[in-house]
N, C-alpha and C positions, 0 to 999 in steps of 0.2 A: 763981814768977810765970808761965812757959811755961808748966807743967803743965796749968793749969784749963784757957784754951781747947780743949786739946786734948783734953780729958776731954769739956767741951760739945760740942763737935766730935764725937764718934763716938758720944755720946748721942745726939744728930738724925741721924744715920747710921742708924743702929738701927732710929731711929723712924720711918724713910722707906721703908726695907726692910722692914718690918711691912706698913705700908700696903699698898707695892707687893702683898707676896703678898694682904692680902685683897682691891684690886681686882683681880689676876686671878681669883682665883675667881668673883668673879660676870659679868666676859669669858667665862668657859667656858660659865659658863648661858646666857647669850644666845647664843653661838656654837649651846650644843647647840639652844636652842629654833630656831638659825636653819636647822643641819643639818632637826633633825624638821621643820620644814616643809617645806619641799626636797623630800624623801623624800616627805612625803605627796602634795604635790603633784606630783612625778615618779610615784608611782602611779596619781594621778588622771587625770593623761595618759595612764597605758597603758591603763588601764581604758576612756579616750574614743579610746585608738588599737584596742583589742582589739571594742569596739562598732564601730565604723569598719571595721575587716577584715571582721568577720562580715557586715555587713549587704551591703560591697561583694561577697564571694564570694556568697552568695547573690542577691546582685544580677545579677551575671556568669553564678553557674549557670544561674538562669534568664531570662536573654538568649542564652547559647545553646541553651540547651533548645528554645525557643519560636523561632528565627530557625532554628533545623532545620530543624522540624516547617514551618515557613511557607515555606520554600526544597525542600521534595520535589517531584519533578512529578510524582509521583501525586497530590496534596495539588491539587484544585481548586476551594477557595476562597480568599477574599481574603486574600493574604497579611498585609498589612496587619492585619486584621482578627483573622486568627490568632493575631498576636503579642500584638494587645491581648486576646483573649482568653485565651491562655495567661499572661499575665505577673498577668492577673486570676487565675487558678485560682492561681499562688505567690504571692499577697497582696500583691502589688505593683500592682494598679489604680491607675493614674492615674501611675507613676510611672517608664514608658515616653515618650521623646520622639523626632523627629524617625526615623519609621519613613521606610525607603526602598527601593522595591522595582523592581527593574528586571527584567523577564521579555519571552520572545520562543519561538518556538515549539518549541524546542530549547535554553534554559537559563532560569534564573530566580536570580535576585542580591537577595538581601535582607539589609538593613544598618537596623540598632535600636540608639538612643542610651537610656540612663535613669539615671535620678539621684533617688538617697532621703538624706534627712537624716539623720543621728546625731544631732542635739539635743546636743552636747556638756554636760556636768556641769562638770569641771575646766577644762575650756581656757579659760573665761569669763576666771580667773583672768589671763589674762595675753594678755584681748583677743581673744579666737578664739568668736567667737558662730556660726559658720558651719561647718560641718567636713560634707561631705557628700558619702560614696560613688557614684563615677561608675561607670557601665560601657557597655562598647562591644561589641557581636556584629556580624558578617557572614559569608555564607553563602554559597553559588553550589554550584547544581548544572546541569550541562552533558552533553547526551546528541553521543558521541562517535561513533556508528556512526550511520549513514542506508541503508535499504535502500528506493528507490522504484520505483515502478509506474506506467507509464505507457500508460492503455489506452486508447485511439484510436481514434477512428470514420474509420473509409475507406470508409464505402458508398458507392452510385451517387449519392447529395444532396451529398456533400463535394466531385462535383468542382468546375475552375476556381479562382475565384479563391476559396473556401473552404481546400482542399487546400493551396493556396500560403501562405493566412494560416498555416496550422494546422505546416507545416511552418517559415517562420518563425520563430513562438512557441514552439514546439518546441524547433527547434535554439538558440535564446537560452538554454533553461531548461537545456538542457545545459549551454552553456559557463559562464555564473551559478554554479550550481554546481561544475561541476568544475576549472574554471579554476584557484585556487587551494589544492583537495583536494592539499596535498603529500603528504598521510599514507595514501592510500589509504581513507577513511572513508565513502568515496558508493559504491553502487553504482546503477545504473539501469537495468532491464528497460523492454522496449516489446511491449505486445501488441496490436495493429493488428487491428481487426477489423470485420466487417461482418455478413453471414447467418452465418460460421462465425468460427474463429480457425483460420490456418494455422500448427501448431507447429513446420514445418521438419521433416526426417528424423530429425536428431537427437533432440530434445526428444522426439517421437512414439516412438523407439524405445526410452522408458523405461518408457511404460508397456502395458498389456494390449490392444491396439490385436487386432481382428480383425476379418473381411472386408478381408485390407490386397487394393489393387487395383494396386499398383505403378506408379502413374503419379507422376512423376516430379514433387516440388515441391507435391505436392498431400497435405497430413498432416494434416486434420482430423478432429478425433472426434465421437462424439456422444454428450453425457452424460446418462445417467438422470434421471430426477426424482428417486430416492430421495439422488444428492448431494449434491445441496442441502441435505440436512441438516444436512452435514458443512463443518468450511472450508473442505478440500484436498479433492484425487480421490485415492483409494486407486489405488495402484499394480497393485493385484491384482483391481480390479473391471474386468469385460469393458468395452471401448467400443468399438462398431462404427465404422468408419472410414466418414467423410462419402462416398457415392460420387462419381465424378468424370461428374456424369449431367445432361443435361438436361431439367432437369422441368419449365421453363415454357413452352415455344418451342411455336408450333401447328404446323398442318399443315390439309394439304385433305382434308375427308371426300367420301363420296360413291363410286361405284362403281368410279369410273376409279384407275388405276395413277398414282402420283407418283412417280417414280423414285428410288431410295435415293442418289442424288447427286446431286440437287435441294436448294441450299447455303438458298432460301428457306424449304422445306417438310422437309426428310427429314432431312438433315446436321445432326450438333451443332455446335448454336451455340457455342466456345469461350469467349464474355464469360457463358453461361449458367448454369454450373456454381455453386454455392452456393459451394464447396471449390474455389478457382480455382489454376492450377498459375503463379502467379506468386511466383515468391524475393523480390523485394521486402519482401513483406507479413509475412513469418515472422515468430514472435515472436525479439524479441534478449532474449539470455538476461543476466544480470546483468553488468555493464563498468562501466568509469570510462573508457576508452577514447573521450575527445570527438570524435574524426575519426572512429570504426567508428561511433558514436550517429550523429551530425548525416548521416554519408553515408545511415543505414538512411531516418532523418527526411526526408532530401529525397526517396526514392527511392519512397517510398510514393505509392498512384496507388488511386485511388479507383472504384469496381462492387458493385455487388450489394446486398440487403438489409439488416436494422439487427436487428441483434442484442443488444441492453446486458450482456444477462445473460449471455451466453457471456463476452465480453469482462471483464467483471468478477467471472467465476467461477476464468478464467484467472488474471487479475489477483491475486486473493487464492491462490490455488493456490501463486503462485510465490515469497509473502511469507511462507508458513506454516509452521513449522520442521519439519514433518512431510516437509515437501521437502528437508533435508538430508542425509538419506543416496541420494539422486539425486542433488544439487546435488555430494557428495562423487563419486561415478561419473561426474559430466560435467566435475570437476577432473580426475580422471586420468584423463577421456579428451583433454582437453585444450580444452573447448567454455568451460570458466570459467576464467576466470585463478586459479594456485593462493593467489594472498595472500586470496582471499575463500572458502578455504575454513574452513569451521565458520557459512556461513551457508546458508538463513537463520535470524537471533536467536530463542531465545526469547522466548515474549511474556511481556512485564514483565519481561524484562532492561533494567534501569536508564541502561543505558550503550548502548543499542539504540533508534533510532524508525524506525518502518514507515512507511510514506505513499505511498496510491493515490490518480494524480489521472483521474479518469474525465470523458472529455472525449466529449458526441454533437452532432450537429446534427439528431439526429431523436427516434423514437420507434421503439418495438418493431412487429417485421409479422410476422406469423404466415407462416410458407415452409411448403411440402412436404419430406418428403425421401426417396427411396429405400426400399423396404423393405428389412430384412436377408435375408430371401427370396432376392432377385432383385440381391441387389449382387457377389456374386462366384460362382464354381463356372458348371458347366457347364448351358449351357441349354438349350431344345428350337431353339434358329435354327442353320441350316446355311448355309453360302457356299462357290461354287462361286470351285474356286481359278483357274475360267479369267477368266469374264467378271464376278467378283463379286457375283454375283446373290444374294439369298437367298430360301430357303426354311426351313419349317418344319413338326414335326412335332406332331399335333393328337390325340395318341390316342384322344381320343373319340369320333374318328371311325370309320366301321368298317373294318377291311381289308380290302384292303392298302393302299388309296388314301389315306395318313394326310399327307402332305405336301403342303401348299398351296405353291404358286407365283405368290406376286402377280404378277409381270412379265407371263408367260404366263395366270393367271387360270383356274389350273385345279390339279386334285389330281394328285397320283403318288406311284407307291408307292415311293419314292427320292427323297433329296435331290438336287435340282436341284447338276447335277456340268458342265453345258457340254460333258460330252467327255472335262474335264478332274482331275475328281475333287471331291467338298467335303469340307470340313473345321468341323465343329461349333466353334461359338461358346460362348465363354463369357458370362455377363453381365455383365463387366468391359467386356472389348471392344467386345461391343453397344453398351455405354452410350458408349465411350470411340468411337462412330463414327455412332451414329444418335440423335435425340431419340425420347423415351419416346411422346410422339402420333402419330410416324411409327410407330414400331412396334406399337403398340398400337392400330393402325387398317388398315395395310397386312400386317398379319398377325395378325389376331384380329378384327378386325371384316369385314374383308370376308370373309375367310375362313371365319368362324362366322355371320353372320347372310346373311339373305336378303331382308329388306326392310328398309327405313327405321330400322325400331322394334327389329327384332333387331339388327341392325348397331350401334345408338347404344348397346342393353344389353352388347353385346360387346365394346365401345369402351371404357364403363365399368367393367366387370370387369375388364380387362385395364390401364387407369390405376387402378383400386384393388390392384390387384397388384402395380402398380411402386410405389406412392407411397401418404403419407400424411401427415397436417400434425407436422411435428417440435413443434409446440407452440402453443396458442392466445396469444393477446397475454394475456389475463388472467394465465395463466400463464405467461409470461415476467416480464410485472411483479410477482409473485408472487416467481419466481426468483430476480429480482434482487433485491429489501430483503430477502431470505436470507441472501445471501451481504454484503448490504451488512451487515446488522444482526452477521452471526457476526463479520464483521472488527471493527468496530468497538466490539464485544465484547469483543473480546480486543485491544484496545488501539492500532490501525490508524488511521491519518489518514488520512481521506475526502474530499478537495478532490473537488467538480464544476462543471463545464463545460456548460454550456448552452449550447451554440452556434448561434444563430437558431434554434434549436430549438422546435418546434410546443407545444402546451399542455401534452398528456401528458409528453413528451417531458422540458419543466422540470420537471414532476412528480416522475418518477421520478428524476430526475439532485439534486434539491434534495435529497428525501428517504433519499436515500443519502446523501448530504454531512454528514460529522458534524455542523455546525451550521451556523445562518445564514450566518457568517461564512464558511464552506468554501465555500459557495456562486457561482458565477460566471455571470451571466448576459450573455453575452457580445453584440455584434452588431460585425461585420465585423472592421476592425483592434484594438477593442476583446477577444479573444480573446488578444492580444500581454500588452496588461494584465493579464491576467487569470492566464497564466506566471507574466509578472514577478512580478505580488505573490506567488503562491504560492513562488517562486525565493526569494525577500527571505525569506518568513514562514521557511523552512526553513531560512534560512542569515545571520539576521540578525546573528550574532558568531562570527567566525572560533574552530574550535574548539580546546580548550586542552589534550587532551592527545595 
């Protein structure tokens, strides 16, 4: 009677463990169809992550590709504009945002957002309609060296309260800049000028300087026209030395004797000289040195005619790398300090900017100057080493009676000796003691003519012999958009200064100025201004390396 149940008993046992195994078989099919989706769908994701990559690298390459190219500062146009046009050439139009470009006259920062869609496939599945590659570029490019030029009118219109402004504004632009130069990246030259530029002993004894006349403090040249052609002056081309002579100062004509120590009539005038023997005025040669700058700046003092084009002939001369193997020989002679040697930069060194700020209150005047003739070596005038008298010998005339004697007003066949012996002049000295219409009337006009009309032909013979015009105004203004246009050429920033300056005078100073904007048309303390922004424009972010 036990038996049965337990027999029905392990028959439903049986029959239960049957089942079991055939519902898990079909557990595994679902499971695996649950696996194979999975799988597919983790494919589909990588596939919507591997479109996602791609689009963003390409998005990336070309945001920095294109925030390069729009952050060079050779690159002058819109940055902005650059970027939407290049991200347009990599078929990304439209999908550049929030361009941002920060620039100043010595760095430019440009920063481009953009974002492209992937259109997901798979990701839908699990709520993801949105999936889209960002990218971010920015750029900065920063010119780390600065070599400036500062060319300055000191003629006779700057003096008073002009000179004061000008010194001023000046000394500000120094301290502006150099104030917090820790790295030594400024330098600043100053070339002061008027009828000439006085280059100092130094500077002068670098290049080909001849007729030198050795007066002391007095180192001006005078440059050919065929210079101009060039940026710099060849070191190897002749430049006659400016003499140290006065060729405007009159004198009394007429038959009578004016005595060679008559300070009104005969005597040179020392404020006369084109080429004046004041240290002040030299050019300073490249410093970061703010107390040696600002002391030159105050000390400058204002004479003589307006020269632009010298001044800014100088000016580019001393920025032009052609100038580095001098600028090297004035480090070891000790005239540049040596952390600035290897300048100055070439042009279009990247890491390099030039800038000449050319400052007048006038316009160009056409001067006389000296012949080369009649500026050094020995000359027909004799002086008597008692009573200093002179005389002169006239060979044209017949022998023996070849020496005229103005004092006395008569010939002889000897220079006028007092007793005491003479001693032949040279015409350094000449010049260095008498003006050119004293002599060129008290020894050649009255001595050669005999009436009215020969006397005045012999007056002029003898001032066409000392002198003649160093250059017309047409041809000054000429000279200088030469010099301005070669700098500016070759990649030189042009600030001008117009200071109350006449019509021409803005003329020329505008049309030198690389652009409008370089421009500065100043009047009184307004010239301060006109520093400063140029101060600012050069040094509007302290620089980064």
């Amino acid at each position: 009677m036990l038996t049965r149940p337990r027999t029905l008993l392990a028959t439903r046992a049986c029959g239960l463990l049957r089942r079991f195994r055939r519902d898990e078989g079909g557990a595994l099919i679902i499971f695996g169809l649950v696996m194979f989706l999975l799988i597919t769908m983790m494919g589909g994701f990588a596939i919507d992550l591997m479109r996602y990559e791609e689009k963003r690298t390409h998005l990336q390459n070309s945001l920095d590709r294109c925030v390069l190219m729009a952050t060079s500062l050779t690159n002058s146009l819109d940055p902005e504009a650059v970027v939407v046009d290049c991200m347009d050439r990599s078929g990304l139009a439209g999908e550049v945002e929030n361009i941002q470009v920060q620039q100043g006259l010595n760095f430019k920062n440009v920063q481009a957002q953009g974002t492209v869609p992937t259109n997901p496939i798979f990701m839908h599945m699990i709520g993801i309609d949105e999936f889209d590659a960002r990218g971010l570029s920015a750029a900065e490019q920063r010119i780390s060296n600065v070599e400036i030029v500062l060319v300055l009118d000191v003629s006779g219109s700057m003096s008073g309260a002009k000179i004061d402004n000008l010194r001023m504004a000046a000394s500000e632009f120094v301290e502006t800049l150099l104030a917090e130069d820790d790295e030594d990246r400024y330098t600043i030259s100053i070339v002061p000028y008027n009828a000439q530029v006085n280059l100092g002993a130094t500077l002068r004894g670098k290049y080909n300087a001849t007729h030198l006349h050795g007066v002391a403090d007095v180192n001006c040249l005078e440059i050919p026209a065929s210079a101009y052609a060039t940026v710099g002056i060849s070191r190897t081309l002749a430049l006659p030395m400016a003499a140290f002579a006065d060729v405007t100062s009159g004198t009394i004509g007429g038959t009578s004797y004016t005595a060679h120590t008559d300070t009104s009539y005969a005597t040179m005038n020392a404020n006369a000289p084109f080429c004046r023997n004041n240290p002040a005025n030299i050019v300073r040669l490249p410093s970061n040195d703010i107390d040696q700058l600002q002391a030159q700046i105050n000390a400058l003092t204002a004479g003589g005619n307006t020269s632009i084009t010298l001044g800014m002939k100088w000016g580019v001369t001393l920025i032009e790398p052609g100038a580095r193997a001098m600028f090297t020989e004035l480090v070891a002679d000790g005239a540049i300090p040596a952390k600035f040697a290897g300048r100055p930069f070439d042009w279009g060194d990247e890491e390099a900017m030039k800038v000449i700020v050319l400052m007048t209150d006038g316009e160009h005047v056409a001067h006389n100057k000296t012949n080369d003739a009649v500026k050094t070596g020995a000359s027909p005038i004799w002086r008597s080493t008692g009573d200093n008298h002179y005389s002169i010998l006239h060979t044209t005339r017949p022998a023996p009676n070849q020496y005229w004697v103005p004092h006395r007003n008569e010939w002889r066949a000897a220079p006028w000796d007092s007793g005491s012996g003479a001693t032949q002049q040279t015409w350094q000295s000449i010049w260095a003691a008498q003006r050119q219409t004293w002599v060129a009337w008290q020894l050649y006009a009255r001595a050669l003519g005999t009436t009215n009309a020969t006397r005045n032909t012999a007056y002029s013979n003898a001032m066409n012999m000392f002198q003649s015009q160093y250059a017309s105004v047409s041809t000054m203004n000429t000279q200088l958009q030469q010099s301005c246009t070669l700098a500016k050429n070759n990649g030189v920033i042009v600030y001008g200064i117009a200071f109350e300056a006449p019509t021409n005078g803005q003329t020329q100073i505008s049309q030198c100025a690389s652009s409008a904007s370089h421009y500065f048309d100043a009047q009184g303390l307004e010239i301060q201004t006109a520093f400063r922004t140029i101060a600012s424009n050069i040094s509007q972010l302290k620089l980064t390396q």
